[in-house]
Structure formats: structure tokens, C-alpha cells
NURO-562676 format. One line per 10 residues: number of its first residue (from 1); for each residue x, y, z negated of C-alpha. Coordinates in steps of 0.001 Angstrom, whole numbers, plus 500000, padded with zeros to 6 digits. Each point is the difference from the previous one (the first is absolute). Example, Ala and Ser with C-alpha at 12.3 -4.5 7.8 and 13.67 -1.06 7.14 Angstrom:
BEGIN
1	512300,495500,492200  501370,503440,500660
END
This chain:
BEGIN
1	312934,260747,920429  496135,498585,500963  498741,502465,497025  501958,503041,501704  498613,499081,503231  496327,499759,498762  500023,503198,498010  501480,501471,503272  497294,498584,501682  497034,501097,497182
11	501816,503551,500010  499352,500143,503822  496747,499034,499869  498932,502650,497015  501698,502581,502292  498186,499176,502685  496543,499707,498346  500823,503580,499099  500399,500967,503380  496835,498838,501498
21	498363,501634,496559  501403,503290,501329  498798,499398,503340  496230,499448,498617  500600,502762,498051  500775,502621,502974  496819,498109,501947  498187,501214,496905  500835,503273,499684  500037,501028,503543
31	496596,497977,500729  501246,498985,503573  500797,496542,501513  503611,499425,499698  502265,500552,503081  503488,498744,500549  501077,503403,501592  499423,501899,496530  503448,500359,497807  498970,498537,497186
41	498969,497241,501548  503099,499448,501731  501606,500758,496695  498409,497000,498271  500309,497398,502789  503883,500611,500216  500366,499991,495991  498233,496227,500035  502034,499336,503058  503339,500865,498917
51	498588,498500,496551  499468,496671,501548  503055,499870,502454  502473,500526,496968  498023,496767,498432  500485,498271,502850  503459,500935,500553  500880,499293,496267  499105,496382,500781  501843,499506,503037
61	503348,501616,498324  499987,498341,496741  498598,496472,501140  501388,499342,503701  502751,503001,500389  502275,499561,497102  499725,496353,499723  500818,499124,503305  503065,502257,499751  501129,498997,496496
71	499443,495986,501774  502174,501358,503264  502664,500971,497216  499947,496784,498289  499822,497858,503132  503330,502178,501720  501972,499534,496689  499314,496252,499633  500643,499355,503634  503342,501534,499752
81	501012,498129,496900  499028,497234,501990  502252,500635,502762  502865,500605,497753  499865,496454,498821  499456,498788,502920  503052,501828,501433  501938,498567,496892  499174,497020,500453  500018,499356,503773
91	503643,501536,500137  501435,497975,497099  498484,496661,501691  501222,501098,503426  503757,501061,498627  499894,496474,497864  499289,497861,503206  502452,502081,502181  502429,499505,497578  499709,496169,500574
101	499990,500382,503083  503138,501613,500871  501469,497598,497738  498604,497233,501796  501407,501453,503158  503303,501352,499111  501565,497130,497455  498215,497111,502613  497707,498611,496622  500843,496478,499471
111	497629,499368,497836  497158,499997,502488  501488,497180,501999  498146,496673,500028  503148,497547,499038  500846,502699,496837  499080,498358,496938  497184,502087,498398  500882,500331,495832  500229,502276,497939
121	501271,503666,501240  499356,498808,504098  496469,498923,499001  499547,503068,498271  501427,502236,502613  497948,498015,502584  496730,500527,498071  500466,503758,499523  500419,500383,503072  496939,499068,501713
131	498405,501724,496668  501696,502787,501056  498041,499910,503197  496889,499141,499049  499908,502635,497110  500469,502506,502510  497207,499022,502212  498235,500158,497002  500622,504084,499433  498968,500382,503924
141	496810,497854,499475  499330,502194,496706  500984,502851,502159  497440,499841,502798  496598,498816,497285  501011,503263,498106  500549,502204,502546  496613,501509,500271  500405,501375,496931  503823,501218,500589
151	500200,503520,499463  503356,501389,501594  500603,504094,500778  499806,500284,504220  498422,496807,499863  499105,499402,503543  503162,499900,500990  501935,498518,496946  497494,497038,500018  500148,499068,503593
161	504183,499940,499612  499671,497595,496975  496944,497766,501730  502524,500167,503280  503084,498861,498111  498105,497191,498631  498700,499061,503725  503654,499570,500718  500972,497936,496988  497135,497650,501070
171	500901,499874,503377  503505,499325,499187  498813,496695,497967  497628,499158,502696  500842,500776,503285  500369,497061,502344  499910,501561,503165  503778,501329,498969  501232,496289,500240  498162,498711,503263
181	501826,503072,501067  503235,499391,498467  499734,496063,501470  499358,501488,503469  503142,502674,499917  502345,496840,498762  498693,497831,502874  500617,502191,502598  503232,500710,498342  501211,496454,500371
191	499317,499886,503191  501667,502921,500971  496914,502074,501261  499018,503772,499337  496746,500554,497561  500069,503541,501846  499465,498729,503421  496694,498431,499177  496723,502302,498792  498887,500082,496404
201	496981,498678,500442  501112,496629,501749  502792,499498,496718  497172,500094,497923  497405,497684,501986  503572,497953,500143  500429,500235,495947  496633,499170,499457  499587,497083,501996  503573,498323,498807
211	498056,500486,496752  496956,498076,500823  502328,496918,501562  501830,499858,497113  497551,499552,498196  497777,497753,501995  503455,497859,500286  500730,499811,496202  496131,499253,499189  500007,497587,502884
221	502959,498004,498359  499718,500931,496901  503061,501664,499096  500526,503091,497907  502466,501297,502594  501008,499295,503654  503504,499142,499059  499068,497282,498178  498698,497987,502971  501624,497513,502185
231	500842,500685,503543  497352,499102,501737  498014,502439,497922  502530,502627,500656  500786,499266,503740  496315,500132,500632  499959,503820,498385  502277,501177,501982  497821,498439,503121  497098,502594,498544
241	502119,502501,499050  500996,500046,503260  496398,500056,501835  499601,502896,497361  503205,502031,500852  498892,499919,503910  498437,504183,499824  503949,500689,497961  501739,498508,502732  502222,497243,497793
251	499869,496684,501718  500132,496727,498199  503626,499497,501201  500996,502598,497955  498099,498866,497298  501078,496650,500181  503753,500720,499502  498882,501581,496843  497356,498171,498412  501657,499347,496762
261	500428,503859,499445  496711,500833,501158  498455,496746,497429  501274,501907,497482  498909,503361,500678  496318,498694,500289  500877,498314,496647  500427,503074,498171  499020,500156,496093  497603,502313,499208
271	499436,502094,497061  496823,501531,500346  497353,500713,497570  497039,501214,501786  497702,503203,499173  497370,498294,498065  502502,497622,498125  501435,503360,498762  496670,501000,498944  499632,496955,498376
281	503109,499444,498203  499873,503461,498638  496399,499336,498583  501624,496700,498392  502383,502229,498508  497414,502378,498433  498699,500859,496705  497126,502358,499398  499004,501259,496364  496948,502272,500761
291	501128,502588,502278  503438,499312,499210  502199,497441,502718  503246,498479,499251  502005,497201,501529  500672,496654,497748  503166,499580,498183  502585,497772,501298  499200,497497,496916  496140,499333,502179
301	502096,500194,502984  502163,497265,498986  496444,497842,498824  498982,500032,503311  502929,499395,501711  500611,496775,497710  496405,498441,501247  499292,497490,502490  500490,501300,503313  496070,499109,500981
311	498927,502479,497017  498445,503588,501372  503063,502173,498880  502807,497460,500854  498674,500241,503553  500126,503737,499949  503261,499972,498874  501118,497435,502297  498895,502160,502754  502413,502773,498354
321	502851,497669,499438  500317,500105,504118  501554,502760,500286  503098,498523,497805  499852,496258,500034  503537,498454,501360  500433,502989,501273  503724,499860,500851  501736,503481,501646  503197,498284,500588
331	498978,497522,502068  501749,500318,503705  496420,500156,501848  497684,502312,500690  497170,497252,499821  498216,502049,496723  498211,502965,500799  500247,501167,496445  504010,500898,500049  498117,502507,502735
341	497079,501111,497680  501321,500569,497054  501900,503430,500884  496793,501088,501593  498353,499353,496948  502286,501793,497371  499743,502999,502366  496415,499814,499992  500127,500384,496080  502736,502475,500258
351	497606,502024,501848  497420,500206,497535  502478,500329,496849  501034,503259,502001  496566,501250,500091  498910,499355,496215  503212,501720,498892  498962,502902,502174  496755,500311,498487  500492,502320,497421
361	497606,499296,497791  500533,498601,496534  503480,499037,498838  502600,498471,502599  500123,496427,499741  503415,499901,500558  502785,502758,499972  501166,501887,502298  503544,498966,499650  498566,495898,499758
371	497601,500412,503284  502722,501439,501990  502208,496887,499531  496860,498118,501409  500963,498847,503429  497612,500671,502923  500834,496720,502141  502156,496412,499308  502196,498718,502647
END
């Protein structure tokens, strides 16, 4: 291609050169000073012209033009293949982890209770099950590195449904603010007030600042949860609570006569796993091979989870292993916020299995007749 271009180039040239000949030639024969209004001239200077602009022209097509499109090309098709494994494997992580969830849910899991001996098939279903989890945060983290280089047709729009779906997944896993809230509706509730007759904004300065006497209380006697102190502890919560609950209009009277209800509110379990432990345990999770990302097998899985707990992936896992540990749905209390969370959280997923499968791009990941048994919500 470089010899084409230079003989181009050299043919140019020699046509040119026999131009400007012809030009001396006419200055010659006429004996007169040339003038750029004469037609041969003009002649001449547009033949080198349009001589010269096709040179330069040949250049820009053949070394910037076609490239760039043939590298457009290239770059489209390998950011859709991308995008259809990403939408492969996002879905089947999200439908494995759903599935385990609803079972969790529906059949009341013994085998995540604390007194349930963990051996053999309970260990293993335990295990899986925060793998489960974690290999799906995995996909998401994978998902948002690669998705400047996602290719997907209507794009805009496609991408910011997928990106928002996520948002929501994370939120579900993270968001506190839903159980001070949920701890303020139950208070009022037992003592037989109206969340409606009080503004928004003064439940949520409420919620927060039950939240920060918690756990000022807890870290001041060092207990893990309210519920666990002795009476004096508790008697002199309600005594705050109280000064605290002045703006709701709930006096400590009514608090008093039911302090051991409201302990154990405030003493709810939580389950959350917070934004950037999501982004962390998904990086835990990853495995890159050039440009090429995958998530470990359960066999590494299963190496880290059998280390000491101060090790760098045991504590990542730990921080997973929240969202399940003694977690107990038929319990006769509402004193664990994640018998709340976790139908918020397999709709979250729901949500984004609906929108891969209505990508159409690539195979389905799942049949038509299999993703319609999918349910949208657990109760």
C-alpha cells in the first residue's frame, strides 16, 4: 500500500511538472508576462490543483476515512458481543439467587438458623447461598467496569434502564433509611398514634435520631443490641426517647407502658451490605484473563470461605453472610429487618431479569415458556 501511495504521489508530481512546462511554454511563444486572466493559464493552475487535491484526498480516504470506519465496525460488533454475555450472565446469576431466595422465603430455610447443626447438605446449602449472592454482585461489578464499552441498539435508553435496575438492587441491599423508618411506623403503632398526623420531615429527623441513640446507647454499654441490656440501660432509653419524641407528640407515659416492645423494635437485626461492600465483594469475586472477566468457581469460593475469619476475603464474605446469618422467618417478632428486605430485594432482581429478557439481542437466556413462570414478587 506505501508503494501505491508513492507512485501516486511521483505520478502527481510528473503531471504537474508538465503543467508548469506548458505554462513556460505559452510564456515563450507568446513573448508576454504571464497573466492569471489568460485561459491557458487558468487551464494549467486548475489541472495542478485538481492534480494535487485528488493526492491529498487519496490520503485522507485510504489512511484516516476507511480505517476509522472499518475500527467503528469492529468496535460496535465487539461491544455487542460483549453485552450479550453480559446479559447471559447477569440474568442467569440474578435468576440463580432469586431462586434461593424465594426458597428461603417460602419453605422458612432451616438451615440458616444459628442452633441448626451445619454438615453436610445444610452446610452446603448455607454456603451456596451467600455464593449465590456474592456471585451476582460480581456480574453487576463486571457490569458497570465494562460498560463503556457496551454496545446495545437504542442505547441511551436501554443502558440507563439496566444501570437503573442495578441502582435498585443496590439500594435494596443497602438502604437503611427503610428501617429507621420501619422502627418509627412500629413505635407509633404501639402506642396507638397516627404516622399521618405528623409531617414527613419530623418522622425522619425522628428515625434518624432514634438511630443515633441507639447507637450511642449500645457503644456506650457495649452491647451489640439494646435488648440485651439490663433495665436501667433500657429504662434510661426510654427517658431519651422520650425527650426525642417531644416535636411527634408521644409522651414518655406512653412510652413507658411499652418499653419492652419499643426495646425490641430499636433492637432490630439488620441485613445490610452497604454500596461499597457490594463493590467490593464483587471485585473479590472477580477474575480477569486479558480483556476477558469471569467470576471464581464455587471450589475458590469455598477456599476462602474455609479461612480464618481475620484473612482479606473471609472478611468480605463475612460482610455478605449478613444478609443470611440466623436469619430465622418463623420467628413470632418483627425484631429483623431482613424478613422485611428480602421481598424488596427479589423484586429488585425481578426487575432487571424482566429487562434483559426484553432486550432482544442475542439468544434468550431463558424461554419464553420458563421466564413466564418467573414470579414478579414473594409474599
Amino acid at each position: 500500500m506505501k508503494t501505491s501511495r508513492m507512485k501516486l504521489a511521483a505520478d502527481s508530481l510528473e503531471y504537474l511538472h508538465g503543467q508548469i512546462d506548458s505554462l513556460n511554454k505559452v510564456a515563450e511563444n507568446h513573448k508576454v508576462t504571464l497573466k492569471l486572466n489568460e485561459v491557458s493559464v487558468q487551464t494549467a493552475l486548475i489541472a495542478a490543483t485538481t492534480a494535487l487535491t485528488t493526492l491529498f484526498l487519496g490520503f485522507l480516504i485510504k489512511d484516516y476515512l476507511i480505517p476509522l470506519i472499518v475500527e467503528n465496525r469492529v468496535k460496535r460488533k465487539k461491544g455487542q458481543e460483549l453485552f450479550i454475555k453480559s446479559k447471559r450472565n447477569l440474568f442467569s446469576s440474578a435468576n440463580s439467587f432469586n431462586h434461593r431466595l424465594k426458597e428461603i422465603f417460602q419453605t422458612r430455610s432451616h438451615y440458616l438458623w444459628q442452633q441448626t447443626p451445619l454438615i453436610g447438605f445444610y452446610d452446603y446449602k448455607y454456603r451456596s447461598t451467600v455464593f449465590r449472592l456474592c456471585t451476582l454482585l460480581g456480574w453487576i461489578r463486571i457490569y458497570r467496569i465494562q460498560e463503556p464499552n457496551i454496545v446495545i441498539k437504542k442505547k441511551a435508553k436501554t443502558s440507563h434502564q439496566i444501570i437503573e435496575r442495578i441502582r435498585a438492587i443496590e439500594s435494596s441491599l443497602a438502604d437503611g433509611q427503610r428501617v429507621e423508618m420501619y422502627v418509627v411506623k412500629a413505635i407509633f403503632q404501639h402506642v396507638s398514634k397516627d404516622t399521618n398526623a405528623v409531617p414527613q420531615v419530623d418522622l425522619e429527623n425522628f428515625a434518624v435520631e432514634i438511630d443515633h441513640l441507639v447507637h450511642a446507647t449500645c457503644s456506650m454499654k457495649n452491647i451489640l443490641r439494646l435488648n440485651q441490656g439490663d433495665n436501667a440501660t433500657k429504662d434510661n432509653f426510654i427517658e431519651d426517647l422520650s425527650k426525642l419524641a417531644q416535636p411527634v407528640n408521644i409522651a414518655l407515659t406512653e412510652l413507658q407502658t411499652v418499653k419492652d416492645k419499643i426495646v425490641d423494635e430499636v433492637s432490630v437485626k439488620l441485613g445490610l451490605i452497604y454500596r461499597d461492600w457490594q463493590d467490593a465483594i464483587g471485585d473479590l469475586m472477580l477474575l480477569k484473563n486479558g480483556e476477558e472477566y469471569q467470576t471464581i468457581s464455587y471450589k475458590t469460593f469455598e477456599t476462602y470461605w474455609d479461612q480464618a475469619n481475620t484473612t482479606l476475603e473471609k472478611k468480605w464474605l463475612k460482610r455478605a453472610e449478613v444478609m443470611f446469618d440466623n436469619l430465622n422467618l418463623t420467628a413470632n417478632t418483627k425484631s429483623d429487618s431482613r424478613i422485611e428486605q428480602i421481598p424488596l430485594i427479589y423484586s429488585s432482581i425481578y426487575e432487571l431479569q424482566k429487562t434483559l429478557y426484553d432486550i432482544k439481542i442475542g439468544s434468550d437466556p431463558i424461554s419464553k415458556a420458563n421466564f413466564e413462570k418467573i414470579s414478579a414478587t414473594i409474599k
